[in-house]
Structure formats: structure tokens, C-alpha cells
VOGU-3710 file (C-alpha; in Angstrom, 3 decimals, decimal comma):
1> xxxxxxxxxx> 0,000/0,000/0,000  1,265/3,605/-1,335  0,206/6,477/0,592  -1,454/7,686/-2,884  -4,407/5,194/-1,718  -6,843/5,846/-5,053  -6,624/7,149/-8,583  -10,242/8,703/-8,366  -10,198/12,636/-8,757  -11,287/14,028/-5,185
11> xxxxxxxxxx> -14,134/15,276/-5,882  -15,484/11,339/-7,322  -13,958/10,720/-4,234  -16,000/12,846/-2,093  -19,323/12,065/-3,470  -18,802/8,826/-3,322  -18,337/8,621/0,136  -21,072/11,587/0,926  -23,125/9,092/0,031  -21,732/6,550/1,818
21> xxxxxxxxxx> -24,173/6,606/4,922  -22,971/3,358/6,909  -19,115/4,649/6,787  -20,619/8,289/7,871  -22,493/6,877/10,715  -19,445/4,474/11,737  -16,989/7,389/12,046  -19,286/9,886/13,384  -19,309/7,426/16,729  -16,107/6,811/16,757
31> xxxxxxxxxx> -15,270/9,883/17,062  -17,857/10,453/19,314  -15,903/7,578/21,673  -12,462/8,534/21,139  -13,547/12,214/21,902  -15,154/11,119/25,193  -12,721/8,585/26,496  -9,880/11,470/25,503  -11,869/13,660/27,792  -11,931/11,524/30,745
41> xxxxxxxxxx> -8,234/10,408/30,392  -6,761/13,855/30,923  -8,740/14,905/33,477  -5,978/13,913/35,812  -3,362/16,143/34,393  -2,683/19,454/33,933  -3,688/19,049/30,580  -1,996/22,276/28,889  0,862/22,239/30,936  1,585/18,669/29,022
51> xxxxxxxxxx> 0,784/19,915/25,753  3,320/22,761/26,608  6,036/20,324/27,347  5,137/17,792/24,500  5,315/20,669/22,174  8,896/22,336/23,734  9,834/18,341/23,537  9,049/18,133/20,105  10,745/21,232/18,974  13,521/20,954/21,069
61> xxxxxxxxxx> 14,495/17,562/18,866  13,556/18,550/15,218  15,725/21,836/16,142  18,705/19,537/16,812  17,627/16,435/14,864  21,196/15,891/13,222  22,987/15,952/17,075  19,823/13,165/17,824  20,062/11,008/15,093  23,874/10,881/15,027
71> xxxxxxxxxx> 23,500/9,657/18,853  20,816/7,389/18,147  22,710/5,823/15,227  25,450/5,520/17,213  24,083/3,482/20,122  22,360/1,426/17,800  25,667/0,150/16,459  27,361/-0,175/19,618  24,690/-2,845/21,033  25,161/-4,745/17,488
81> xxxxxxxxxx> 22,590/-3,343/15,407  22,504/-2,064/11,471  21,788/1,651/10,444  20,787/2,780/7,301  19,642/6,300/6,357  17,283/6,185/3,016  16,999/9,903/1,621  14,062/8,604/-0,801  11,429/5,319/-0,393  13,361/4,081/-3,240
91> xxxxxxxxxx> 16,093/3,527/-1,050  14,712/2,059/1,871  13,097/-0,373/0,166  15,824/-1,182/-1,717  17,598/-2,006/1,910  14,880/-3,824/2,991  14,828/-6,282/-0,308  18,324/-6,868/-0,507  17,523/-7,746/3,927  15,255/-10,337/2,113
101> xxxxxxxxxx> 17,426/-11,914/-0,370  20,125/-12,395/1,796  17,893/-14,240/4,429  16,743/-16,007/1,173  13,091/-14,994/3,069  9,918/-16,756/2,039  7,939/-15,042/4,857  8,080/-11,654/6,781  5,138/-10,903/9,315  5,048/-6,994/10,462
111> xxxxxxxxxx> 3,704/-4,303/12,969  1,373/-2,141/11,903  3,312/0,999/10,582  2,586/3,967/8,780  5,839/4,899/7,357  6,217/1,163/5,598  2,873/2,238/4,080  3,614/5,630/3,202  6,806/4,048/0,983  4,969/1,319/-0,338
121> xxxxxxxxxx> 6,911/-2,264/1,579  4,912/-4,547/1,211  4,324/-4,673/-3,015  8,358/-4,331/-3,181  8,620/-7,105/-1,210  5,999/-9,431/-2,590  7,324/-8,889/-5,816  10,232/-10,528/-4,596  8,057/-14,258/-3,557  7,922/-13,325/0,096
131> xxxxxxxxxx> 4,627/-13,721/1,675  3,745/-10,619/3,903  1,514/-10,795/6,980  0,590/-7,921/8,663  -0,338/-8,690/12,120  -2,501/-5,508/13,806  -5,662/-6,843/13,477  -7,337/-4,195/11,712  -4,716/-3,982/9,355  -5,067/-7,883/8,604
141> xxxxxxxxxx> -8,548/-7,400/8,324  -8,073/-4,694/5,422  -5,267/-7,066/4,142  -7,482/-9,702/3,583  -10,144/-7,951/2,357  -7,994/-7,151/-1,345  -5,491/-4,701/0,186  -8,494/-2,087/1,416  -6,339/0,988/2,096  -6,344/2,353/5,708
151> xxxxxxxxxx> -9,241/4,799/6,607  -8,063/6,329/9,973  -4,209/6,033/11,506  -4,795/4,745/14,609  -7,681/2,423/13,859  -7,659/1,194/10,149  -10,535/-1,079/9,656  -12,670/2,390/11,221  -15,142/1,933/8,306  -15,841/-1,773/8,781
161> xxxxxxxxxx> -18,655/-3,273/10,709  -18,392/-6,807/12,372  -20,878/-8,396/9,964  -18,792/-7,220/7,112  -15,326/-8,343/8,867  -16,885/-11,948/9,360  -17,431/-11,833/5,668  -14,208/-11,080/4,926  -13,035/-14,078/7,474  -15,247/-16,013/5,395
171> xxxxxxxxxx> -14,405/-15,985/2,156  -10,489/-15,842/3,003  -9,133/-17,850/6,013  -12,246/-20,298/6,718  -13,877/-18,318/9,555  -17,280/-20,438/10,517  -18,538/-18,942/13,292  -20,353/-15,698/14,233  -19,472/-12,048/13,994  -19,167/-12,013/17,834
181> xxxxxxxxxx> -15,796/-9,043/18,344  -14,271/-11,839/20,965  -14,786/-14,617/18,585  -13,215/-12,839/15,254  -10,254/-11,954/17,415  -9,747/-15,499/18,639  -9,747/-17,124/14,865  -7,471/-13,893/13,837  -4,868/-14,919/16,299  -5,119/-18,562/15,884
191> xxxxxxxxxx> -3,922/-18,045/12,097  -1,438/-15,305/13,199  0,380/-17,260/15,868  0,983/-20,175/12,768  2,598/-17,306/11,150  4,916/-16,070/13,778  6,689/-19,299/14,476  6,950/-19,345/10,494  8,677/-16,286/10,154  11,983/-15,546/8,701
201> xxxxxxxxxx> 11,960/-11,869/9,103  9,855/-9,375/11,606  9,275/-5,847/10,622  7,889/-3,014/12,900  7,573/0,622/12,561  8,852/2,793/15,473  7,052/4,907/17,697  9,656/7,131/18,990  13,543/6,049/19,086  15,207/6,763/21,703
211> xxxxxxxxxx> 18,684/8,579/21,522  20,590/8,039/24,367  20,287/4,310/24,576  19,676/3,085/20,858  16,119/2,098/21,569  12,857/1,463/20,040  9,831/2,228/21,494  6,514/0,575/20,105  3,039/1,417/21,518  0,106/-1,081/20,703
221> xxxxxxxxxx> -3,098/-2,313/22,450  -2,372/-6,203/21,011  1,064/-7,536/21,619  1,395/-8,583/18,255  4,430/-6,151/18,042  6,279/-7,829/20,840  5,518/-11,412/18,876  6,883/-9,789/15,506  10,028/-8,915/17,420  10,764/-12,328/19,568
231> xxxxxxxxxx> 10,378/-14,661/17,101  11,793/-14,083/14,155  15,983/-14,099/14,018  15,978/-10,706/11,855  14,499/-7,746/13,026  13,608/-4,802/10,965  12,370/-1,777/12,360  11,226/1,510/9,536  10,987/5,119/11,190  10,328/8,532/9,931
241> xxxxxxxxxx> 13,405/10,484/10,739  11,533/12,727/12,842  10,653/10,045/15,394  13,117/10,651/17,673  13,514/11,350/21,792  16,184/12,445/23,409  16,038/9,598/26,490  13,643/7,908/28,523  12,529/10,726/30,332  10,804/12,439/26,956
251> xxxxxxxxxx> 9,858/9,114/25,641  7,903/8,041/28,780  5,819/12,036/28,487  5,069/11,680/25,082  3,672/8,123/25,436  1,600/8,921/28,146  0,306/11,829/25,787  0,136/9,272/22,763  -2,783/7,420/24,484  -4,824/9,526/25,946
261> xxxxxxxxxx> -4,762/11,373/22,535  -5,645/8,513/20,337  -7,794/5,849/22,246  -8,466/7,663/25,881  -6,108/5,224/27,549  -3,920/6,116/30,599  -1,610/3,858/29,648  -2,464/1,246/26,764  -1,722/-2,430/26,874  1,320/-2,873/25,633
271> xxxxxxxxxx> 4,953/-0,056/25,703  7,972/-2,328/24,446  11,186/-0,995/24,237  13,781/-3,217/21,966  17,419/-2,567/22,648  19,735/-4,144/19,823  20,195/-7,709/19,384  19,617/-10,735/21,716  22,662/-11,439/23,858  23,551/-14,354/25,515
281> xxxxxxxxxx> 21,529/-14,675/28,805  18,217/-13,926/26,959  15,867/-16,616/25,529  14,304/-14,601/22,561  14,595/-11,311/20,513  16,388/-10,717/17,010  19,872/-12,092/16,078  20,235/-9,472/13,335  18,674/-5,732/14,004  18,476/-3,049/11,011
291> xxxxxxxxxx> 16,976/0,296/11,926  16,116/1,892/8,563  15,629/5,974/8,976  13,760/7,526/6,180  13,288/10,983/4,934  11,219/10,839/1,938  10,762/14,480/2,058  10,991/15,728/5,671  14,375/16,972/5,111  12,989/19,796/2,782
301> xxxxxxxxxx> 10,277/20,173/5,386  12,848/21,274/8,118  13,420/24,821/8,817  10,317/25,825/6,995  7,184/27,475/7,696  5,604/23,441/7,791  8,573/22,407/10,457  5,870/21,820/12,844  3,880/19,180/10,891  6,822/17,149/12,071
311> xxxxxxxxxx> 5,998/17,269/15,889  3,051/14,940/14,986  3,279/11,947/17,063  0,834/9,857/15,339  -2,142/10,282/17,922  -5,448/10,824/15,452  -6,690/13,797/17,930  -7,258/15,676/15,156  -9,110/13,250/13,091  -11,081/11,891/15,428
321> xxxxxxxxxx> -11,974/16,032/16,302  -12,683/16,825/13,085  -16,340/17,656/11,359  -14,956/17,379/7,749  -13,331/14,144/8,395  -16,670/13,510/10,013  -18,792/13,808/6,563  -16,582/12,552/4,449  -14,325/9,777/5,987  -10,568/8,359/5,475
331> xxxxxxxxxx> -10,575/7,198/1,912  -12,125/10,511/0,589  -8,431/11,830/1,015  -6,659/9,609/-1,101  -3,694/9,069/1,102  -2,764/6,724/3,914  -2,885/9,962/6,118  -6,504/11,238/6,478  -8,153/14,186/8,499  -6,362/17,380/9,250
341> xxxxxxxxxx> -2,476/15,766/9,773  -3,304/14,023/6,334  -4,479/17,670/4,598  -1,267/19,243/5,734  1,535/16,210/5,559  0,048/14,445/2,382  0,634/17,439/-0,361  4,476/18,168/1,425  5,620/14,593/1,133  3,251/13,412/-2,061
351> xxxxxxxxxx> 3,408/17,125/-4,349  0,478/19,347/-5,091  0,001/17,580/-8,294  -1,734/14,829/-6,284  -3,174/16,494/-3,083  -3,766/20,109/-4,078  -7,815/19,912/-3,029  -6,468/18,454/0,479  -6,109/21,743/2,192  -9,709/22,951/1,028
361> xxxxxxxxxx> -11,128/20,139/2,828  -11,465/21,775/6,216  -13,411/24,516/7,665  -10,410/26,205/9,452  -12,414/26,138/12,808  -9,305/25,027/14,762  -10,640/22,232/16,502  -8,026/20,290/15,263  -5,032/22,434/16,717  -7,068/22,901/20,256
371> xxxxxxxxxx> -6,598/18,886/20,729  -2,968/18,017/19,109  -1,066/17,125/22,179  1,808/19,112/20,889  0,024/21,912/19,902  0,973/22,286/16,036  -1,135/24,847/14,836  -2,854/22,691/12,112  -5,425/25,253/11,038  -2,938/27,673/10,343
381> xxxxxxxxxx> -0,981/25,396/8,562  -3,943/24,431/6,033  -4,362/28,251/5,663  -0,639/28,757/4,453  -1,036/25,700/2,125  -3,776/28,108/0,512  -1,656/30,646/0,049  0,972/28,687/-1,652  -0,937/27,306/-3,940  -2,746/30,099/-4,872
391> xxxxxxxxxx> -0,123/32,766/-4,835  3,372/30,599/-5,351  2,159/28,140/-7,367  -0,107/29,860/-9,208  -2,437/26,619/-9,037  -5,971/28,478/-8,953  -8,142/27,768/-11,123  -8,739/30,467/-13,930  -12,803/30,941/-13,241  -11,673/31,630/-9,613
401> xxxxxxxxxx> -8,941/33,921/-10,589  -11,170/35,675/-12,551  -13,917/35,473/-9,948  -11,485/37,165/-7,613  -10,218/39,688/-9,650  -14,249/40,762/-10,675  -15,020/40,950/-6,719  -11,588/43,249/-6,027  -12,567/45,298/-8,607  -16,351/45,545/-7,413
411> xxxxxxxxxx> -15,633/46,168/-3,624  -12,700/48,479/-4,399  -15,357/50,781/-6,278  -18,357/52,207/-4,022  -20,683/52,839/-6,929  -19,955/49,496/-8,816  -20,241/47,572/-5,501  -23,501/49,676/-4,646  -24,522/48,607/-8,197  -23,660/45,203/-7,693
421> xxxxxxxxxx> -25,198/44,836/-4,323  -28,605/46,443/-5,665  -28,938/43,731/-9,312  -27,814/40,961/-7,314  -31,482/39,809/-6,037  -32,204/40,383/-9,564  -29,604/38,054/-11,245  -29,791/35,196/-8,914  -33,793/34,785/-9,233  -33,762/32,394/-11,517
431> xxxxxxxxxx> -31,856/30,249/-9,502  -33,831/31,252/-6,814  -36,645/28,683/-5,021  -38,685/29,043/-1,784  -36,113/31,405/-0,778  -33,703/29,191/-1,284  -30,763/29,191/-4,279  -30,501/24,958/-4,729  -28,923/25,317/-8,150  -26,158/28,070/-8,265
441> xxxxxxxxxx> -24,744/28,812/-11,850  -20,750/29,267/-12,016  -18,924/28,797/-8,399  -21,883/28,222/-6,455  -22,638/25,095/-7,935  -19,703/22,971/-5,999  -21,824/24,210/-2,722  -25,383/23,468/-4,355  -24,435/20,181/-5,051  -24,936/19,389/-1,767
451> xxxxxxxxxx> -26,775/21,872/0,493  -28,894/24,825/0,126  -27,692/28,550/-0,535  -29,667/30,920/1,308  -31,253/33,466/-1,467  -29,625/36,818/-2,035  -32,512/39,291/-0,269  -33,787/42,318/-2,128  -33,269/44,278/1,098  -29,992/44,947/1,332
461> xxxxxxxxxx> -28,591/45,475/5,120  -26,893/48,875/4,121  -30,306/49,947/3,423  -31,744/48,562/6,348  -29,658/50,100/8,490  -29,888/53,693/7,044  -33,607/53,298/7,478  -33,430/51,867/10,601  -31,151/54,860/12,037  -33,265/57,509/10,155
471> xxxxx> -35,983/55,864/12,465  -34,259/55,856/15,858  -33,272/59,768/14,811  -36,434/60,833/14,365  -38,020/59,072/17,227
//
């Protein structure tokens, strides 16, 4: 899976999935859940003051990020491990592959992980014979069910009932019995744990590495992480560059802001931290560690006015926050990262060619930067895309250009704008309908499509209010 998730334009995209009233109604409680259990989990702290220091945390590393990942690299070699720094995905999954020749691997089981996603692992490797397994749950699920693309980062299967998972379970592994949760789960990890002993190679993403000792951090709710790490003899674990904490200290604040952000947990099930290789004393973990550190982009990102996107920490606050995302869903964004992180991250790593419409897909209310953990002013970051791609790029389109350069010239002139103001009941009557415009010529037809306009009055309010203060004056 490539984090360019569909070929569809966005807006067959979008009206698609407008129409899509199941997946709407899935995500809308979900994110009524997430939203409440988030709300209960912080209670306990001083919830800003945390957001503070996960956001001086954050800031603090990407403004030294070369001192950190020289460090990190470092300890990683000293306690027997591999480093390898891949400037494009090209790159890393060229490491990777040539990881799976050597080991002459027939089957690799992974962690779920966004950045092996986002450069597209698994097709380079299965074009090489190996078998790939992905072992989150709801990433299996989506596996199974013909490589369904990921609709929300933390939980990927978001837009997936039970009834339609057993049919999945069906029609691929066998599954006979009902679409109980408990009973899904147990056939899931009856076939996984075959798998696991099977495996020649384990791949994980990383969570946040830690500097200071060469660590790697992984946060999940299932434990299939720490399974994809014992067991197999060669460990592989994929991180964005940016993933980095200075030592334990950091590590164990973000974390604790990592689940009450994303699922409303305290603490969630399972933290593992994987130092190096197995040594002598211990009775599993990898003989052979890589750690592969990829850029794909974030390198041009640094020391920008988008630095900030690169505090994210993966949570889904603002997804799970946001009213767009709401409406529309994960898939309507055409990228492995959805909601407002997706809107901002998806056109600086995947070109405007591709996600141009992705920062006009939010209402700029700021609900989204009032619940990122580390505070990165998302809203404002959506509104500079705008003006890149407007004013830099010069990507408008030519009816709005013209469209803007009309209303300039109207409002910068008081008698064509008093003009304007007086026809414009006139022109828009024919569009007009129980005082409502449902069929708006030119620009007004991407909003008619699919809710009312309110009609243009005949009244106008400068009018109103001269007569209204020519009444209180003569009163």
C-alpha cells in the first residue's frame, strides 16, 4: 500500500463517500468515543501544561535532529545493530529487499506501521516471492479484504462493521462462526500465531527512538508487536526520521500523551522498548537488528514554515476532532494519512500535483489544533497551504482567478459595488426557489451540489440600516 491510496479525482472521491451513509455513521461514533474517552483520560493532568512540554519536547528535537540522530545511530551500532539512512522510499526499500534476499526470506510478518505504508513495503517485497503478513488486526482485516487501504491512523478497519469483517473471514481464512468481536479476534490470532513461528523476518515501525540508549519504542493495544520482534531471528524496524527522543525521560511524556490522545487510555496495553540484538543470557529477541531511517521528504520540510507538521506523534486527535473528516471519511483523502495531519503532511511529502484539493477540505475552525497534544497549529498550517498554492504556485483555477479579480474590482469601487449589491437579487432569481438558491450557476454550484444557498434578499442590510437609524433619529 502507497500512501497515494486511489486514482479517483477528489471530488469522485467525495461524493462517493457523501453518500456513503454506513461509513458516515461508523466514524461519526467513533469519534464520538475517542472524543469522550480522551476527555476523561486527561482529566488527571494538567492538561496544557503537558501539551506545553510535548510541544517544547518536540521542537527541542527537530531543532537539533542531526545531534539526535547521530547519537541514536550511534548506540544502535554499539549494542550490534545495522543503520541505514534512506533519503528517498526508493532507497529504503531497496535495503529492505536486498535484507530479504540475503535471508533467502519466504515469509516476513510486520507491525502495523505507517511509514512502511507511506513508501509502499509490502508490493516491493511481494514482488520478490515473500509472503507478507501484517499482524494488527485491523490492518489484517483490510489485508485480507484485497489490500483495502487504511481509513483512519490509529484504527484502520474504522469503516468496517463486524458483519462485514466476518465476511471477509469467510471468504479468506475459513472463519465459521459468528461475527461475535471476541470470537473474530480469537480465529485472527489462531492463524497469526501459525505465522509467527513461520517467520523468517519481523518488521515493525517505530514509535519514537530513543537517543541516548539506541532504543525502540513501540506502543500497541495487542502484543502482536512484541511477537513480531521475539520470534523471528531478523528484526527490521522503519521510522520517519523525525521520530526521535532524546532519552527515557521524553519518551515516557510523550507516550503517556500518545494514548490519551488517540484511544483515551492512561496507559495502553502494551509499551515495548527493543534494545539491539539478543545477547547471551536472553531466551528470545532478534539475532540481526536493522533500523532503517527515512526521509522521503521531511528533510525539505525542516526549517520551513511546515517544520511543525513534524511534531506529529501519530495520535489521530485531530481526526477523530474533526467535522470534515466527520462527513466525508478516510478514503475521501486519497492518502494513507486522512483528516487534518493528512491535509497538511500528504501534499508536502506526495506534491500538489496529487493532493492540491487536500487543504480545502477543512473549515479552518481550529478544533483540530485545540486537541494536538503538541500543539501544532494545524489550522494555520492548512491556511498557508492556501496561500501557496494560490499565490506561489499559481495553481488556482482560472474561473476563480477571474472570480477574484471581478469581486476586487467591485468592492474596491463604491458605486460598482452599490450597483452590484442592488442587481444581485435580480440576477440570482432564476436560480432562486422558496427562498432558497438549490442550483447556483458558475462557483456556487460545488456548494449546491450538496446543500442549500440561502437566497440573495432584495433588502440589502446597508439599506436597512440607514432606514433603521433615520428611524431611531427621528423618534
Amino acid at each position: 500500500m502507497a500512501m497515494k491510496i486511489s486514482q479517483q479525482k477528489f471530488n469522485e472521491r467525495l461524493s462517493a463517500n457523501l453518500k456513503n451513509d454506513f461509513m458516515r455513521g461508523a466514524v461519526s461514533a467513533a469519534q464520538h468515543r475517542f472524543q469522550t474517552r480522551r476527555s476523561v483520560a486527561i482529566e488527571s493532568l494538567d492538561w496544557e501544561a503537558w501539551r506545553n512540554h510535548g510541544e517544547e519536547i518536540r521542537q527541542h528535537v527537530l531543532e537539533n535532529l542531526d545531534y539526535y540522530l547521530y547519537e541514536l545511530s550511534t548506540n544502535v551500532e554499539e549494542r550490534g545493530g545495522h543503520v541505514f539512512f534512506a533519503q528517498t522510499a526508493q532507497e529504503a526499500n531497496e535495503y529492505i529487499s536486498n535484507i530479504a534476499q540475503q535471508k533467502n526470506a519466504k515469509k516476513i510478518v510486520k507491525a502495523k506501521s505507517m511509514v512502511t505504508e507511506e513508501i509502499n513495503l509490502n508490493s516491493h517485497l511481494e514482488q520478490l516471492g515473500c509472503e507478507v503478513i501484517e499482524t494488527d488486526l485491523g490492518e489484517y482485516i483490510l489485508q485480507l479484504d484485497d489490500h483495502n487501504p487504511p481509513s483512519h491512523i490509529v484504527t484502520p478497519a474504522l469503516h468496517k462493521n463486524k458483519e462485514q469483517i466476518r465476511e471477509v473471514f469467510a471468504e479468506k481464512i475459513g472463519y465459521t462462526a459468528t461475527s461475535k468481536p471476541e470470537e473474530l479476534a480469537l480465529h485472527a490470532r489462531q492463524v497469526l500465531r501459525e505465522h509467527y513461528l513461520t517467520a523468517d523476518i519481523g518488521i515493525t515501525g517505530c514509535n519514537f527512538a530513543v537517543a541516548e540508549t539506541g532504543s525502540v519504542c513501540l506502543v500497541t493495544n495487542e502484543g502482536n508487536a512484541d511477537l513480531v520482534t521475539a520470534l523471528p531471528k531478523t528484526q527490521i524496524s522503519v521510522m520517519g526520521m523525525e521520530r526521535l527522543v532524546p532519552t527515557f525521560e521524553e519518551m515516557e511524556v510523550l507516550v503517556g500523551m500518545l494514548t490519551r490522545s488517540a484511544v483515551g487510555q492512561k496507559l495502553t496495553s502494551y509499551i515495548t522498548v527493543l534494545t539491539g540484538i539478543k545477547e547471551a543470557l536472553e531466551v528470545d529477541g532478534p539475532e540481526e537488528f536493522h533500523l532503517v531511517i527515512v526521509d522521503n521528504g521531511r528533510s525539505s520540510i525542516l526549517g520551513g514554515e511546515f517544520q511543525s507538521i513534524l511534531q506529529c506523534i501519530r495520535c489521530a486527535a485531530c481526526i477523530n476532532t474533526c467535522p470534515v473528516y466527520r462527513h466525508v471519511g478516510g478514503h475521501t483523502y486519497g492518502s494513507i494519512y486522512s483528516g487534518p495531519i493528512g491535509a497538511v503532511l500528504s501534499p508536502l511529502l506526495g506534491g500538489y500535483d496529487d493532493y492540491k484539493e487536500l487543504p480545502y477540505a477543512s473549515t479552518l475552525c481550529g478544533a483540530c489544533t485545540d486537541v494536538c497534544p503538541v500543539k501544532i497549529p494545524l489550522h494555520q498550517l492548512l491556511h498557508t497551504h492556501r496561500e501557496v498554492i494560490v499565490e506561489r504556485e499559481g495553481r488556482a483555477p482560472i474561473s476563480e482567478s477571474l472570480l477574484m479579480q471581478a469581486f476586487g474590482m467591485g468592492t474596491s469601487s463604491q458605486s460598482i459595488y452599490k450597483f452590484g449589491s442592488k442587481m444581485a437579487s435580480t440576477v440570482m432569481k432564476p436560480f432562486t426557489k422558496d427562498e432558497k438558491i438549490t442550483n447556483g450557476p458558475g462557483p456556487l454550484k460545488n456548494w449546491t451540489a450538496y446543500r442549500d444557498f440561502p437566497s440573495v434578499q432584495k433588502e440589502r442590510f446597508r439599506d436597512w440600516f440607514e432606514q433603521h437609524n433615520k428611524g431611531g433619529e427621528s423618534k
